[in-house]
N, C-alpha and C positions, 0 to 999 in steps of 0.2 A: 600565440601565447598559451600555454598550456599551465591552468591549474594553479593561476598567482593566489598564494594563500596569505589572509593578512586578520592579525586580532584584531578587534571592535576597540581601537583604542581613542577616535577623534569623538567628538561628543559630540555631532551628526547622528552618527552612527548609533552612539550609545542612545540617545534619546529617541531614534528611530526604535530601538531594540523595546525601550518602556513602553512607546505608543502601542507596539504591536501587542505587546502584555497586557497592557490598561485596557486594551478593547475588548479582555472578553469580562471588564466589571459592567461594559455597559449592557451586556445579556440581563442584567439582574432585574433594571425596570419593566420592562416589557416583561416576564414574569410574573412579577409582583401583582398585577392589575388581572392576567387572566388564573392566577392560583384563587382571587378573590371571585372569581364569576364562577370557578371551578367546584367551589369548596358551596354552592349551590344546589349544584346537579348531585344528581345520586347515579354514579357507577357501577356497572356489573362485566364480568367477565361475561358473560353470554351477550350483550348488547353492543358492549364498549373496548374491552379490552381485547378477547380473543382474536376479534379482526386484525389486528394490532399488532399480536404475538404471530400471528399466520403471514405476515405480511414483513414484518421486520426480523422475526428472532426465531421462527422454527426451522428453518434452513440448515442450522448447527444443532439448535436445542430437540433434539430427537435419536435415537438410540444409533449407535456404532456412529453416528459424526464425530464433530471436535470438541462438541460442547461436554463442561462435565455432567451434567444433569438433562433431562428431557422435561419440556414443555409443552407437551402437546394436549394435555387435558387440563381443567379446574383442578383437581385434587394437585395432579405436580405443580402448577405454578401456585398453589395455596399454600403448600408447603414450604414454597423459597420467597413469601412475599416481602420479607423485608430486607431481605438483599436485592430483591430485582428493586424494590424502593430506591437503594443505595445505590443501585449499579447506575439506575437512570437518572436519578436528582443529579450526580454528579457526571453525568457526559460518560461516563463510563461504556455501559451498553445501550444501547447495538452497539458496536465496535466502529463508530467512525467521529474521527475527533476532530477534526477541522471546527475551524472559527467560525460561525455561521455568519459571522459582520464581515470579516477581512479576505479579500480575495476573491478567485472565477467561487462562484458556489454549485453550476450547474455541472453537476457528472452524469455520468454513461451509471454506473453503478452505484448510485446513493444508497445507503442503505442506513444512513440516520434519521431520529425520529425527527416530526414536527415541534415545534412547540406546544402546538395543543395536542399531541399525541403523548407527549413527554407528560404533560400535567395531568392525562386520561391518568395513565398509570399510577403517578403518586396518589391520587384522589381516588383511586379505586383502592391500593392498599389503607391509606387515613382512614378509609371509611370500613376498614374489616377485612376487604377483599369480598367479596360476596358474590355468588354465582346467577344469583339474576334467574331468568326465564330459559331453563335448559333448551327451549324448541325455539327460542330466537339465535342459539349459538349457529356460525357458518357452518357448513357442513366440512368433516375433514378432509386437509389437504392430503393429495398423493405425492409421495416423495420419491424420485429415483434410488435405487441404492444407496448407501452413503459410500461407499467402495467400491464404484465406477466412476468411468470418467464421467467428470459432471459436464463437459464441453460436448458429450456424447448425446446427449437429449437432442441438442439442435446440430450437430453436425457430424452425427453418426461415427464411425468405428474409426478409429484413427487412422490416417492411411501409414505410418510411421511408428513402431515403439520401441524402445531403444532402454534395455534395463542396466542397472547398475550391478557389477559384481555381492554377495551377501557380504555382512560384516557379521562375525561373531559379539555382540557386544556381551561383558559380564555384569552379573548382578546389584556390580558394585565397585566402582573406577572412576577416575578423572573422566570428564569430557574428550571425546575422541573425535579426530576430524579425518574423514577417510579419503581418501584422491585417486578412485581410479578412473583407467582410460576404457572407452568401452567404442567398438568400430558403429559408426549408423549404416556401413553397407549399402551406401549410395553408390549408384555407379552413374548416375545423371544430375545436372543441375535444376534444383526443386526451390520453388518459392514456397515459404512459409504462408499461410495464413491464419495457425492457433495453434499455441503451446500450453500442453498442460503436462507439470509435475505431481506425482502421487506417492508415495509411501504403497506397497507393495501390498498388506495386511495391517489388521489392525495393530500387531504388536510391535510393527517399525512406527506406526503413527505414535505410536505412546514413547519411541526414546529418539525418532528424528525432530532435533530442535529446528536446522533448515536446511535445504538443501539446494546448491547452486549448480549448474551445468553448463559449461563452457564449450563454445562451437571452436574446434579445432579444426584449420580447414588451411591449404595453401592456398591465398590468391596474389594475381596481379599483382604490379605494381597500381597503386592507387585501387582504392574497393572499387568493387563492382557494383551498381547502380548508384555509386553518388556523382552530386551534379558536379559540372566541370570548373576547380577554382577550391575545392575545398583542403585546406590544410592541415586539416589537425581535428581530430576526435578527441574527447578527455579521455576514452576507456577502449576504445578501437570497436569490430563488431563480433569478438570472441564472445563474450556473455551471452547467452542464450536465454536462459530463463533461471526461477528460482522458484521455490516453496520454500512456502513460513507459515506458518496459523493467520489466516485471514486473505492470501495469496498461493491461489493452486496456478491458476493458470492466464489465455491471453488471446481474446481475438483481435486483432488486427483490426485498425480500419480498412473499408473493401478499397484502399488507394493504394496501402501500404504493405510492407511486409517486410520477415527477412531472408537473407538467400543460404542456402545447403548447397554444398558443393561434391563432387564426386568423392569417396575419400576421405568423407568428414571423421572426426571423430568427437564422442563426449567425455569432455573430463569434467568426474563429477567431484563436489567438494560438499560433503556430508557433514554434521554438525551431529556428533551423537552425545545424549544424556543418558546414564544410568538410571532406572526405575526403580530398581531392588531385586527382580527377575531376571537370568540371561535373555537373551533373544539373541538365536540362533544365526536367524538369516535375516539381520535387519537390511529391508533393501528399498532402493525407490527406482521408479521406471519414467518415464519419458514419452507422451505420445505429442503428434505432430499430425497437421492436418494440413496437404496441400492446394494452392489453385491450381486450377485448370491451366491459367493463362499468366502468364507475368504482369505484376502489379506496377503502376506508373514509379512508385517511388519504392526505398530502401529505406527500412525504420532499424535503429542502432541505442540497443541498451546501453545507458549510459549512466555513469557514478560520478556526479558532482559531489563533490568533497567538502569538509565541512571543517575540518578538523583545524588547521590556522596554519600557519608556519612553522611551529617548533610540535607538530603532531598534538595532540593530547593531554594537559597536565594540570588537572584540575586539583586544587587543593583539598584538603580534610576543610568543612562545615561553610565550603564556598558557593553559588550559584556563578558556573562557566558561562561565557559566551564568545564565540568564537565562527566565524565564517571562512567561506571559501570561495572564488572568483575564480570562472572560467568566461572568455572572450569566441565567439561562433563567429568561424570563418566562411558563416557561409547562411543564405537565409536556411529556417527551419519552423518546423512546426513540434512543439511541443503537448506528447501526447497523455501525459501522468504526474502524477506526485508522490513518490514511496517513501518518506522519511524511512531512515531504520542509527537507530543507538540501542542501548540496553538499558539496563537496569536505572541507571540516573539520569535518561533521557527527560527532559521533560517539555519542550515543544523545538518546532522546526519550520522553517519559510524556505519561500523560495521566491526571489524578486527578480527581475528582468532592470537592469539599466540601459537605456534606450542611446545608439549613437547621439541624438539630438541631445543628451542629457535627463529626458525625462525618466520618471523610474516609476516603478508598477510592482506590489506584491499579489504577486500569481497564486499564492497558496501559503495557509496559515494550520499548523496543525500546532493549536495551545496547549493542548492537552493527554500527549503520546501518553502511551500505554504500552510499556516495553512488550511485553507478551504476545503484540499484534502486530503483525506487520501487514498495513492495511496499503495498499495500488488504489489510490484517487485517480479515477480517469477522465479525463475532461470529455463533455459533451462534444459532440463532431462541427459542431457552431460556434462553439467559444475554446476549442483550446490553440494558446495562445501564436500566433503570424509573428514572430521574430525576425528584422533582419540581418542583414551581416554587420556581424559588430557588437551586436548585442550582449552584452557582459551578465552574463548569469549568478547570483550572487545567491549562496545555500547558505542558511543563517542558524548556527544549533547554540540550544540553554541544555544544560546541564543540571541538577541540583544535587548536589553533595552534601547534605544537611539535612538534622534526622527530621524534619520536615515532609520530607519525603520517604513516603513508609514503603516504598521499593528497592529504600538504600540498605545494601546487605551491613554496608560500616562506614559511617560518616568520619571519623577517625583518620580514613586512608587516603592518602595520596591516589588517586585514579589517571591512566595513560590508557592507552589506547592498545587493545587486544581482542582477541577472538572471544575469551572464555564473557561468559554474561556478566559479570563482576566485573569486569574488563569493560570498556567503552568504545563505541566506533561512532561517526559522525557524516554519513554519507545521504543522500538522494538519489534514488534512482529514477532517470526517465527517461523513455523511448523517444529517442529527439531524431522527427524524418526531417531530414534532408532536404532543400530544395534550388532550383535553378532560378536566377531574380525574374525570369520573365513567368513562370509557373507562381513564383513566391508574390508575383505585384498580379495576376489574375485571381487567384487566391483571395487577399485583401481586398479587391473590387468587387467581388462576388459578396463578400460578406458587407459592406458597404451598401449593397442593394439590398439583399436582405434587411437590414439594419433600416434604411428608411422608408421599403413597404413596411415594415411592422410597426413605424412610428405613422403614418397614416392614418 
């Protein structure tokens, strides 16, 4: 079964869709009680917050990253204190928007505050912002380049890079999407273990909105490392990777990976926005880190669809809602959560309906932030043991009404396009493969885990 798309029109569903919404009114109490214990304490950037900033936000917020502004001392975050107010009251930054009531909450990569981190923040601008005790602040962090690979710290030089041809982009033009093919000059069969996409210099960073790269490769009949029985992939295992703002790159669990074939090639599909500047050589590169040894399983980018059966067609001043069902022919292990829409996205799920009937939402992001395209990756202990059969169900709102102040024009009919004004309604997740006798030891392992730690 491949890709049965169908609208939210039975009122299961629809009332499914509320529940999932009304869960993030219930954030508000639990709030309420510690802003009242908060508004107590006296906050300073030297004691309270900088720990804070060093641990969640300076990662971007420091000179040549992605961020527009730098964070890394009292005077620059004094001077943005009431937007960082704004940005955190409202879920906004950090940049990770997940529901913290609905779904796995345990990732590989969290990079959202606490709640009592979140309320440090507000209660230290309420009260002025004030710097506190300079000799109590941490001492500064060291940050690798911002224009290296950042997979390079823990696993050195790429053994693989692979650039894209330049684009001339002009100072001032429509959206351009670029598609070349570029050889990887394999001459052996390489297993993956980390993918990272980059922007070449700073001034492709500044007009690549994203950038996709497709493994073009000939195999077999039936891929190679998937287990015996499987039928049908939703997206095949051409996708390789992508970059967006909030996703460069990808390690692998040490079980999984994916495979490079002799011969390969990358075709790349570039997203370019005019700045106001030419740039010459707007380009982006590609590195790639091999194992030594071939990994037990094959993991397969995949784009669960969201969009319904008649694609795309949200009205002027309407809130859409619209899913997509796909059916796994085969056990698997589900490794991430990417929501990606644009400009009137405004949240996204991802639920598992289980053969037996039971159903499970796996991942809730209420609160998308077009701008971000954030990879939730599940912790190595809870992401989620699906068996065969298991129907996948990507559930996306939309909002088209001027409610939503990322609506370019509430006015317009919206369908489904590249351009960001345009809408797309997909999921991406690296879904490995497994054989039922690997997929039922799997479960069992976690089974014992599960009740030594209730002990």
């Amino acid at each position: 079964m491949f890709g049965m798309m169908q609208k939210i029109e039975d009122k299961t569903s629809v009332r499914r869709s509320i529940q999932l919404l009304m869960a993030t009114a219930t954030l508000v109490f639990p709030a309420l009680s510690m802003a009242q214990d908060a508004a107590q304490k006296q906050y300073t950037w030297a004691s309270d917050v900088a720990p804070i900033f060093q641990e969640k936000c300076q990662e971007c917020h420091r000179p040549d990253s992605i961020a527009p502004m730098s964070l890394l001392t009292y005077d620059e975050a004094k001077l943005f204190a009431p937007i960082i107010k704004f940005r955190v009251e409202n879920r906004v930054m950090p940049p990770w928007h997940l529901n913290p009531q609905v779904g796995i909450q345990d990732y590989a990569n969290d990079r959202g505050l606490t709640d009592e981190q979140r309320q440090t923040i507000v209660s230290w601008v309420d009260q002025g912002a004030p710097e506190g005790d300079e000799s109590k602040a941490p001492p500064a962090r060291n940050f690798p380049e911002a224009l290296v690979w950042q997979l390079g710290e823990d696993l050195g030089t790429p053994d693989l890079v692979v650039k894209s041809e330049p684009f001339d982009l002009p100072a001032v033009t429509q959206d351009k999407w670029f598609r070349p093919i570029t050889p990887t000059g394999l001459t052996e069969e390489k297993w993956v273990k980390a993918i990272e996409i980059r922007p070449m210099n700073a001034e492709s960073r500044r007009v690549v909105h994203h950038s996709l790269a497709f493994l073009l490769q000939k195999e077999e009949e039936g891929a190679p490392g998937m287990p015996e029985g499987l039928e049908q992939m939703a997206m095949g295992p051409s996708l390789f990777m992508e970059w967006a703002v909030g996703k460069a790159g990808q390690v692998f669990k040490p079980d999984t990976g994916k495979l490079m074939l002799p011969g390969s090639q990358i075709m790349w599909e570039m997203h370019l926005h005019a700045m106001g500047e030419r740039v010459k050589d707007a380009q982006v590169e590609i590195g790639v880190w091999f194992y030594d040894e071939p990994p037990a399983h094959r993991t397969i980018l995949t784009m669960f669809d969201a969009r319904g059966p008649q694609s795309l067609d949200i009205p002027p001043h309407e809130i859409a809602v619209t899913q997509g069902t796909f059916v796994l022919s085969a056990p698997a292990r589900l490794e991430n959560f990417q929501p990606h829409m644009h400009m009137r996205g405004k949240a996204m799920s991802m639920e598992a309906i289980y053969p037996n009937g039971n159903r499970e939402v796996l991942a809730f992001v209420d609160n998308f932030q077009w701008n971000w395209q954030i990879n939730y990756i599940f912790d190595n202990d809870v992401a989620p043991l699906v068996p065969k059969g298991t129907m996948i169900v990507t559930r996306a709102w939309h909002d088209n009404t001027d409610a939503n102040p990322y609506n370019p024009d509430p006015n317009q009919w919206v369908g489904w396009g590249d351009r960001t004004v345009d809408e797309m309604a997909h999921n991406w997740v690296d879904v490995t493969y497994l054989g039922q006798e690997e997929y039922e030891k799997m479960v069992a392992e976690r089974k014992v885990v599960a009740q030594s730690g209730s002990e």
